[in-house]
PyMOL commands that place a pseudoatom at each C-alpha (Angstrom):
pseudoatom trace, name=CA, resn=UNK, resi=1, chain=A, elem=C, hetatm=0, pos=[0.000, 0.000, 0.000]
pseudoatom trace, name=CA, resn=UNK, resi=2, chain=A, elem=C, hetatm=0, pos=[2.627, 2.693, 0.836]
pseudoatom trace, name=CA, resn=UNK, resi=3, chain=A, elem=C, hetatm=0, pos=[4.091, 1.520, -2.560]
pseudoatom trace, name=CA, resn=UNK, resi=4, chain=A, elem=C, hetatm=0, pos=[1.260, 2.892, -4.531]
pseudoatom trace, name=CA, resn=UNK, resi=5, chain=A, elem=C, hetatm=0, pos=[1.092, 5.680, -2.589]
pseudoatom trace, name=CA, resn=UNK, resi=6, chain=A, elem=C, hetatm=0, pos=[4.172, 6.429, -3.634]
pseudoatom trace, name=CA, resn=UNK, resi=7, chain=A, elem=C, hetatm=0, pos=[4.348, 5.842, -7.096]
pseudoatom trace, name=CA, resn=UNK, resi=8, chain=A, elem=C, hetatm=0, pos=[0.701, 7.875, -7.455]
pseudoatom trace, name=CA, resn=UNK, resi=9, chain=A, elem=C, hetatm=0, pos=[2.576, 10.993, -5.722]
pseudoatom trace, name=CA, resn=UNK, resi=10, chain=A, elem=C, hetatm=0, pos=[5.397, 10.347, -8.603]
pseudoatom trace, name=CA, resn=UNK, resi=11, chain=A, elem=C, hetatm=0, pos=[2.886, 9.551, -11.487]
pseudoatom trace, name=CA, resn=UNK, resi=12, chain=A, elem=C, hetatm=0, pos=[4.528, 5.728, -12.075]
pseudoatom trace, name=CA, resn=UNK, resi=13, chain=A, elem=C, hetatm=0, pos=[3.257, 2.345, -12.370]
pseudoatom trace, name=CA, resn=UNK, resi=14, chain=A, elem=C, hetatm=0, pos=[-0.060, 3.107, -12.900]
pseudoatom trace, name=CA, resn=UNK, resi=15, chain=A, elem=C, hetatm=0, pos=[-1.250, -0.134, -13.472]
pseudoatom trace, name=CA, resn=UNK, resi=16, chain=A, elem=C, hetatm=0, pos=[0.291, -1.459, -9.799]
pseudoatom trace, name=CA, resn=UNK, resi=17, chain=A, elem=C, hetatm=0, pos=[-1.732, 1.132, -8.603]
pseudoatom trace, name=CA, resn=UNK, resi=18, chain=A, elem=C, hetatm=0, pos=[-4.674, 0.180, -9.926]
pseudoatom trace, name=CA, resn=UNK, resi=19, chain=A, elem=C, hetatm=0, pos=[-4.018, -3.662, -8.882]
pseudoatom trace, name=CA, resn=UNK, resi=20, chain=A, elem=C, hetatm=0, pos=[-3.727, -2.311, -5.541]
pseudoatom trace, name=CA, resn=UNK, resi=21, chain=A, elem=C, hetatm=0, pos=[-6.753, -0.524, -5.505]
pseudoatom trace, name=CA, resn=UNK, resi=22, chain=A, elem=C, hetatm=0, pos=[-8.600, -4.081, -6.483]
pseudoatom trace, name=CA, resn=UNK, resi=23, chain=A, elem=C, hetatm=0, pos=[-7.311, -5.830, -3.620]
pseudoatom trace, name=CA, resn=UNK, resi=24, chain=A, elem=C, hetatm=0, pos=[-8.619, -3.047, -1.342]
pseudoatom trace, name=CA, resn=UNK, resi=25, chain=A, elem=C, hetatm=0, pos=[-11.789, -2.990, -2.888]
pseudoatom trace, name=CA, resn=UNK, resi=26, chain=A, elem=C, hetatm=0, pos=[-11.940, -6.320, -0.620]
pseudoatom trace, name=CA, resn=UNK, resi=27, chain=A, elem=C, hetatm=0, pos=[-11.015, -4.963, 2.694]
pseudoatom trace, name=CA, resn=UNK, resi=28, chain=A, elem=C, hetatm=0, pos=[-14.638, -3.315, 4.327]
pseudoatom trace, name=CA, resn=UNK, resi=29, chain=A, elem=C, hetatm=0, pos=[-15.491, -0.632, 4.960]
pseudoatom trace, name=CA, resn=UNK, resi=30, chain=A, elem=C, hetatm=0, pos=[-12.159, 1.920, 4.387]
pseudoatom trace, name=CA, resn=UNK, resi=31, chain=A, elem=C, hetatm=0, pos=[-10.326, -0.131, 1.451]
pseudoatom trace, name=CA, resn=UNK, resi=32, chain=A, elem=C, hetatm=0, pos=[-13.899, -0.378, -0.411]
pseudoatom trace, name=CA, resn=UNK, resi=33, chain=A, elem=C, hetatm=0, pos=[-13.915, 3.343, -0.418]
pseudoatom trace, name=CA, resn=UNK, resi=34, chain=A, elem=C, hetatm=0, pos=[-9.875, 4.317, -0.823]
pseudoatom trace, name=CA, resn=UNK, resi=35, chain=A, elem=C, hetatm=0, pos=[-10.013, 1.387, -3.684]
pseudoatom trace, name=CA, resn=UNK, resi=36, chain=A, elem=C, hetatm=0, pos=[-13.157, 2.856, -5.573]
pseudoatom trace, name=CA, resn=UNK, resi=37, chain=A, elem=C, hetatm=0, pos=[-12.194, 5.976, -5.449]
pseudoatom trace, name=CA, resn=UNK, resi=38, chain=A, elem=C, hetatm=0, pos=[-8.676, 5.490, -6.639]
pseudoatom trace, name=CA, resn=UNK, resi=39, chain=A, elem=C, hetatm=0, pos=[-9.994, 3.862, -9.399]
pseudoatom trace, name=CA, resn=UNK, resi=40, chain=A, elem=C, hetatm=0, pos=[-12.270, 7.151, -10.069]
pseudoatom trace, name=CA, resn=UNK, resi=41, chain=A, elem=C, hetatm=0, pos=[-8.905, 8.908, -9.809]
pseudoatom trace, name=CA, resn=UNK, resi=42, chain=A, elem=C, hetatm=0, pos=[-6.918, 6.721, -11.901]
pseudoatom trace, name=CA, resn=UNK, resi=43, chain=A, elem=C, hetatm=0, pos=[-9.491, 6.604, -15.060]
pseudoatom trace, name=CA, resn=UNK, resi=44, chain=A, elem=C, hetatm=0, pos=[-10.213, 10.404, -15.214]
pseudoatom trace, name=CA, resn=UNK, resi=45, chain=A, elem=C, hetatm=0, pos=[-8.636, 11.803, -18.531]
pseudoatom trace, name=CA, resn=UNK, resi=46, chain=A, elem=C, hetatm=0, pos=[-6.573, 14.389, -17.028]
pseudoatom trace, name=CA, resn=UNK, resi=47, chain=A, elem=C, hetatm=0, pos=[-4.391, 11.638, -14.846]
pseudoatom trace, name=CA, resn=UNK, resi=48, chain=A, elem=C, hetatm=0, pos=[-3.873, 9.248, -17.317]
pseudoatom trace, name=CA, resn=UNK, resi=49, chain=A, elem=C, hetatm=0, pos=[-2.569, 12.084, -19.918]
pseudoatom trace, name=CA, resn=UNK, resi=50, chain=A, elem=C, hetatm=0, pos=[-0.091, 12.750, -16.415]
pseudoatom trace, name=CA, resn=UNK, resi=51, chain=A, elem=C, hetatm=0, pos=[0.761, 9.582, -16.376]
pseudoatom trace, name=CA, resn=UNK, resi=52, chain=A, elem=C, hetatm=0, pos=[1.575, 9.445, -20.324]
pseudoatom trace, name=CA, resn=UNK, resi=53, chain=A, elem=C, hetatm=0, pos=[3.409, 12.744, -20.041]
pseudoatom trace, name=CA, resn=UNK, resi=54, chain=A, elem=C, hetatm=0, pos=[5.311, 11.625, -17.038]
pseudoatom trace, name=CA, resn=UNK, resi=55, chain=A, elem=C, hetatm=0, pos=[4.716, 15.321, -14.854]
pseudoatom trace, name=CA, resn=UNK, resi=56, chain=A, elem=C, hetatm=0, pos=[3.447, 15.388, -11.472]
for i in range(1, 56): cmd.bond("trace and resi %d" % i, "trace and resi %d" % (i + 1))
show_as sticks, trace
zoom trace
C-alpha cells in the first residue's frame, strides 16, 4: 500500500496502482472506499494524460 502511494505521488506504475486498488476494494469498509475511489482517480482523462506525459 505505501508503494502505490508512492508511485501515485510520482505519477509511475499506474497499473500497480490500480491492482492495488482491487485488492482493497476487498477490505470493508475503508479499502472499499480508498479502492473505488482510486480507481475514479486513476481513469479520469486528465491523470492518465499525467501519467503518459510523465509530470506530477
Amino acid at each position: 500500500m505505501i508503494f502505490s502511494g508512492y508511485f501515485i505521488l510520482q505519477m509511475k506504475h499506474r497499473l500497480f496502482s490500480r491492482i492495488m486498488a482491487a485488492i482493497n476494494l476487498f477490505q470493508f469498509p475503508l479499502g472499499t472506499a480508498l479502492g473505488l475511489f482510486t480507481f475514479i482517480l486513476l481513469n479520469h482523462p486528465s491523470v492518465r494524460e499525467s501519467y503518459k506525459a510523465g509530470t506530477s
